[in-house]
C-alpha positions as CSV (number, residue, x, y, z in Angstrom):
1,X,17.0,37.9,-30.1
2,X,16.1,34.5,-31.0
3,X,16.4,32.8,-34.5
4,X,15.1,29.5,-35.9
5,X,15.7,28.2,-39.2
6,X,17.3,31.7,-39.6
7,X,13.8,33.3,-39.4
8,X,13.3,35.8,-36.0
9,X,10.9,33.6,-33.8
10,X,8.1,35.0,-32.4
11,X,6.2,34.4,-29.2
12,X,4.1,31.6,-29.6
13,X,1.8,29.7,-27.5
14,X,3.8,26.7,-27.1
15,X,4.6,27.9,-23.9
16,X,1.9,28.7,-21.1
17,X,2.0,33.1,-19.8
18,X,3.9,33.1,-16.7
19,X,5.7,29.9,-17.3
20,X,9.8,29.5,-16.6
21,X,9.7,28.8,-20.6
22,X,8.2,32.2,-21.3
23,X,10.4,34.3,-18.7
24,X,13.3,32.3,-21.0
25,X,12.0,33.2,-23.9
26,X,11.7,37.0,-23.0
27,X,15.0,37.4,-21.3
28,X,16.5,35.9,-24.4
29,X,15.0,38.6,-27.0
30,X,15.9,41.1,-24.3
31,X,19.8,40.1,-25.0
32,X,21.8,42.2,-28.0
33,X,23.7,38.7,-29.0
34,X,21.4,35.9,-31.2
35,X,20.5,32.5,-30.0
36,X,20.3,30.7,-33.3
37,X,18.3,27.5,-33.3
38,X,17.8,25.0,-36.3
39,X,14.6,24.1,-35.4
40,X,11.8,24.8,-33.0
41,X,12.7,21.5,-31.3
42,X,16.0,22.5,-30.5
43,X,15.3,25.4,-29.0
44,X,12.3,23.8,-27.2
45,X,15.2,21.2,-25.6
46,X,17.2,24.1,-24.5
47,X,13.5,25.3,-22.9
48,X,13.1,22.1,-20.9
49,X,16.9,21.6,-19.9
50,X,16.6,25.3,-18.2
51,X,13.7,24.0,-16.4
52,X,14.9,21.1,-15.5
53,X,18.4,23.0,-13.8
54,X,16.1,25.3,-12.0
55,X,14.4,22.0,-10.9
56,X,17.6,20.4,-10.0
57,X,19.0,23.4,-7.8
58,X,15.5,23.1,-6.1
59,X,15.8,19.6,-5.5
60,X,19.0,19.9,-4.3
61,X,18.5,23.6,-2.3
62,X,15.6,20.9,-0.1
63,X,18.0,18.2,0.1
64,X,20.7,17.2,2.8
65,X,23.6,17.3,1.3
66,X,26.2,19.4,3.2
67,X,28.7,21.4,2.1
68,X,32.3,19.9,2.2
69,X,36.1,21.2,1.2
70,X,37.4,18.5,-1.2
71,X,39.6,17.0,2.0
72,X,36.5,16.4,4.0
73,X,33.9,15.5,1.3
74,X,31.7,11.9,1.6
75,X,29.3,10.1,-0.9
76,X,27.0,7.1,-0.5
77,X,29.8,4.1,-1.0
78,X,27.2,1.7,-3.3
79,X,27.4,4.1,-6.6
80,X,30.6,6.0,-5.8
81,X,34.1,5.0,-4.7
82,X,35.6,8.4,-2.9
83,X,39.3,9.2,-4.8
84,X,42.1,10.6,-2.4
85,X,41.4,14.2,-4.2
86,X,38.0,14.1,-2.3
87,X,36.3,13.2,-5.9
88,X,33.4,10.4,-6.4
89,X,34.3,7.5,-9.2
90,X,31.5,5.7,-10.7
91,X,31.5,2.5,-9.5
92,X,31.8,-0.5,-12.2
93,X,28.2,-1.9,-12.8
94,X,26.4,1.3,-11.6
95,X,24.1,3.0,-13.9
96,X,25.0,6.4,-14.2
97,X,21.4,7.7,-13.9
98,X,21.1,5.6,-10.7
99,X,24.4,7.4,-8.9
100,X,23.0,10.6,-10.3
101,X,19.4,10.3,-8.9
102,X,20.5,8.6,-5.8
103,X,22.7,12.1,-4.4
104,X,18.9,13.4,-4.5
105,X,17.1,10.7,-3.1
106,X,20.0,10.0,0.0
107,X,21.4,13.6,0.0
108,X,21.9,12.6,3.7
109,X,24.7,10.2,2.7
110,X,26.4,13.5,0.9
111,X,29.1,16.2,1.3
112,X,31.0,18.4,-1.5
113,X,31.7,21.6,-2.6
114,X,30.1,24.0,-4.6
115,X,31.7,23.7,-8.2
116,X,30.9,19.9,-8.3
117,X,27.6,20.7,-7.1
118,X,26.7,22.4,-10.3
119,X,27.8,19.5,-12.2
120,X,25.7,17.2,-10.4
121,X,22.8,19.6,-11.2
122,X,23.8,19.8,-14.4
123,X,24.2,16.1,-14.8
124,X,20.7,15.6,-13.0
125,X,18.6,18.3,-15.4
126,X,20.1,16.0,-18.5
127,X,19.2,12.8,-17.2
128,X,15.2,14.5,-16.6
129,X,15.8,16.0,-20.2
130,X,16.4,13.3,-21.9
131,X,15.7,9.4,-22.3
132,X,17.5,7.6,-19.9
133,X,19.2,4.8,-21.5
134,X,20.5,7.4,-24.0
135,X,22.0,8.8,-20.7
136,X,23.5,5.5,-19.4
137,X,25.0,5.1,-22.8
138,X,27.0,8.6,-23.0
139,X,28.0,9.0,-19.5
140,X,29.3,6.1,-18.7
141,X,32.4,7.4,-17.5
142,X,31.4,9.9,-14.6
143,X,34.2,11.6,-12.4
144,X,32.8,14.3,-9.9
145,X,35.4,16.4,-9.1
146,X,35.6,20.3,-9.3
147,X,33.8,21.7,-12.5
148,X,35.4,18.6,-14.6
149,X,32.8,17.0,-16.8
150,X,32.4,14.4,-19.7
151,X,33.0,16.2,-22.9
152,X,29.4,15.5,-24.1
153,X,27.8,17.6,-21.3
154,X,30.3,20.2,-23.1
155,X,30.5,22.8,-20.0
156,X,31.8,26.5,-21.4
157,X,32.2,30.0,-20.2
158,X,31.0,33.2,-21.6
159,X,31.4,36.5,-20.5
160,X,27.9,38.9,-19.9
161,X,26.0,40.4,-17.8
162,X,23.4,39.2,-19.4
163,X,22.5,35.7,-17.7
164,X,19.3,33.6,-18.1
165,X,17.4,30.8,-16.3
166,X,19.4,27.7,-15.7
167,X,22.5,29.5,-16.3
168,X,25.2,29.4,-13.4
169,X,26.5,32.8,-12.2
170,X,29.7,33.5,-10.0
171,X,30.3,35.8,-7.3
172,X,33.7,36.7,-6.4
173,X,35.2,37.8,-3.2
174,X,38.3,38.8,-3.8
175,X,39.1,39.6,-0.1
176,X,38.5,36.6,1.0
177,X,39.8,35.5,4.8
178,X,42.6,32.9,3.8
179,X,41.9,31.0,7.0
180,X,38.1,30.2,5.0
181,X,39.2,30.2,1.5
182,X,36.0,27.7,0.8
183,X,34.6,31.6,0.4
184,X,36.8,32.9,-2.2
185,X,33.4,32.5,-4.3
186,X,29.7,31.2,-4.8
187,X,28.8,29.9,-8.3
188,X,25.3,29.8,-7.8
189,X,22.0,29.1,-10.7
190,X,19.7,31.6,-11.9
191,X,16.6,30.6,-10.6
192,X,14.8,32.9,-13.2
193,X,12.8,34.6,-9.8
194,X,15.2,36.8,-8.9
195,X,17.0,34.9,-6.5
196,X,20.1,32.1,-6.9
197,X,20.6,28.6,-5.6
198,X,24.5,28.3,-4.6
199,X,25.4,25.0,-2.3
200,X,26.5,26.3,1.4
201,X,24.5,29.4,0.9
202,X,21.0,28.1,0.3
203,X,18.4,30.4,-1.6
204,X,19.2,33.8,-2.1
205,X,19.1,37.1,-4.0
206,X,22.3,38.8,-5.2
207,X,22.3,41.4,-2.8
208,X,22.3,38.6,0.1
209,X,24.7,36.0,-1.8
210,X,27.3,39.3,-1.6
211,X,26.4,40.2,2.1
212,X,27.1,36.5,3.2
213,X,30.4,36.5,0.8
214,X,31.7,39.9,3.0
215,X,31.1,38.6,5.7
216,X,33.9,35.9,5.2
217,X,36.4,38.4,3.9
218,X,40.1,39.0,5.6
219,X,40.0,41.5,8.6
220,X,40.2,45.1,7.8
221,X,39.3,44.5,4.0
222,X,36.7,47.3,2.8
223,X,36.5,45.4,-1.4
224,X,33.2,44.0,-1.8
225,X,32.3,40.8,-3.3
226,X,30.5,40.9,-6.5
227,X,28.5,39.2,-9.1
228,X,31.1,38.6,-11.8
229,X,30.5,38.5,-15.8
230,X,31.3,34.5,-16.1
231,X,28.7,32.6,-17.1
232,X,29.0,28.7,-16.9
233,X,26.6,26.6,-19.4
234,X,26.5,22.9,-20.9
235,X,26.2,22.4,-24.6
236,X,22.4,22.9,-25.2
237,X,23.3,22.0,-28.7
238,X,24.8,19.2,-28.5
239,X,22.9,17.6,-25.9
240,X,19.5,18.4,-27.9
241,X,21.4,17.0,-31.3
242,X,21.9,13.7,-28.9
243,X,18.9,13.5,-27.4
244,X,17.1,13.7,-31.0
245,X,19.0,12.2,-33.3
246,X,22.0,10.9,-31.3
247,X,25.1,9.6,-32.9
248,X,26.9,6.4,-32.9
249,X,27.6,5.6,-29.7
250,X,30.2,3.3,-30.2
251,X,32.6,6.0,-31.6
252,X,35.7,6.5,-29.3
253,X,35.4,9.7,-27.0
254,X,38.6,11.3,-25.3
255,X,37.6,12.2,-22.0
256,X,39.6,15.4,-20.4
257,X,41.7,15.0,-17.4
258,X,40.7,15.7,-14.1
259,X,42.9,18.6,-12.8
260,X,43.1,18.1,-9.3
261,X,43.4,21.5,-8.0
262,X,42.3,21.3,-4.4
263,X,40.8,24.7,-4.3
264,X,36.9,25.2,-3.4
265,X,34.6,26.8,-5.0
266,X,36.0,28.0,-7.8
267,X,34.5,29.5,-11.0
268,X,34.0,27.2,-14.0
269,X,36.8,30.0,-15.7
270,X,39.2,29.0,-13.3
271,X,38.8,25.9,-13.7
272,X,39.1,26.2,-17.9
273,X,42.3,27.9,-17.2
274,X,43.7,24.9,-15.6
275,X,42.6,22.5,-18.4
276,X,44.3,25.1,-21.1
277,X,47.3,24.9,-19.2
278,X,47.1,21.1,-19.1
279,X,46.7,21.2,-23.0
280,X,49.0,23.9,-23.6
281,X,52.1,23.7,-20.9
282,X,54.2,26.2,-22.8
């Protein structure tokens, strides 16, 4: 069910039939929770930023950037310095649209795993939702690593079955052959077609993402991998609250640690987990 200004919203025709706004919009009122917008500009935001991941995984699916463990990942070395954890740095006096757009444009130059990939997708979908000094300005500090992110791109978990566009799903393989542990998982986004874009599997449906996930699993193992509940999603509302009426920009923001964690492909959960326990060490 969808809300705006508190009032159920209706189908409209802002948005043309068959369009990936309208299969949004549908998949939304088909979910027993309530997405509550303020106004019928926020939830168009949302709209566009779902297109625009959907976009992003394309872009990326078409690309030729390789999948790499954090030990053996590589970036182009004139917007990103590579850390020792297998992570890219910003370089000073690079415009972070610039890095962001140039893993699309020279995807050759790029390897990394499959959590950081959905942060760059993420990161990319912003930067074509919204103006893109207003971009440079908040992320100024970017740090691809694992699922860490800058606090305003506000990446969260929730649990359901119930996923949408744009969102990214994970599958689990809870067998998985130690000797390839890359495999323990596949987050991969809802392309809104039936199928999902995960990085090192390509284009697939859920039935194939879990064939190619048992097919990695430890001799003599008969548990399936799975499509799990956890859902991984930015802030759609705060990024739309920036993008229309921003905020002062010069206002201090603490930026989360990187927990370097060494583990590929883990689910955006996971990686929550090991933030909390940063936070909370007792």
């Amino acid at each position: 069910m969808i809300q705006v200004s508190g009032i159920a919203f209706q189908q409209s025709n802002l948005w043309p039939p068959g369009s990936i706004e309208r299969v949004i919009i549908q998949r939304m009122n088909q979910d027993p929770i309530v997405y509550s917008y303020s106004s019928i500009e926020e939830l168009g935001f949302e709209l566009t930023l779902r297109k625009n991941i959907i976009a992003s995984a394309r872009a990326m699916n078409n690309g030729q950037a390789q999948f790499e463990v954090f030990r053996t990942s590589y970036c182009n070395s004139e917007y990103w310095r590579l850390t020792s954890a297998g992570g890219f740095h910003l370089k000073d006096g690079v415009l972070p649209s610039a890095a962001i757009q140039d893993i699309f444009t020279n995807s050759s130059l790029y390897g990394f795993e499959c959590a950081v990939a959905k942060v760059i997708i993420f990161y990319h979908a912003v930067l074509n939702s919204m103006d893109e000094d207003l971009f440079n300005q908040l992320f100024q500090n970017l740090y691809l690593y694992s699922w860490h992110f800058d606090p305003d791109l506000g990446i969260h978990t929730v649990d359901s079955y119930h996923y949408l566009p744009g969102d990214v799903v994970y599958f689990n393989n809870p067998d998985v052959n130690p000797d390839t542990s890359w495999w323990r998982g596949e987050n991969a986004v809802d392309l809104g077609d039936g199928t999902f874009f995960g990085h090192g599997l390509g284009i697939r449906n859920a039935e194939q993402m879990i064939q190619a996930l048992n097919e990695m699993r430890k001799p003599g193992s008969n548990r399936s991998a799975y499509l799990s509940n956890i859902i991984a999603r930015p802030s759609f509302k705060n990024l739309a609250n920036l993008s229309m009426y921003s905020r002062s920009l010069t206002s201090y923001k603490i930026q989360h640690p990187a927990i370097h964690h060494h583990e590929s492909s883990i689910s955006c959960d996971h990686y929550l987990f090991f933030l909390h326990q940063f936070y909370n060490p007792h």
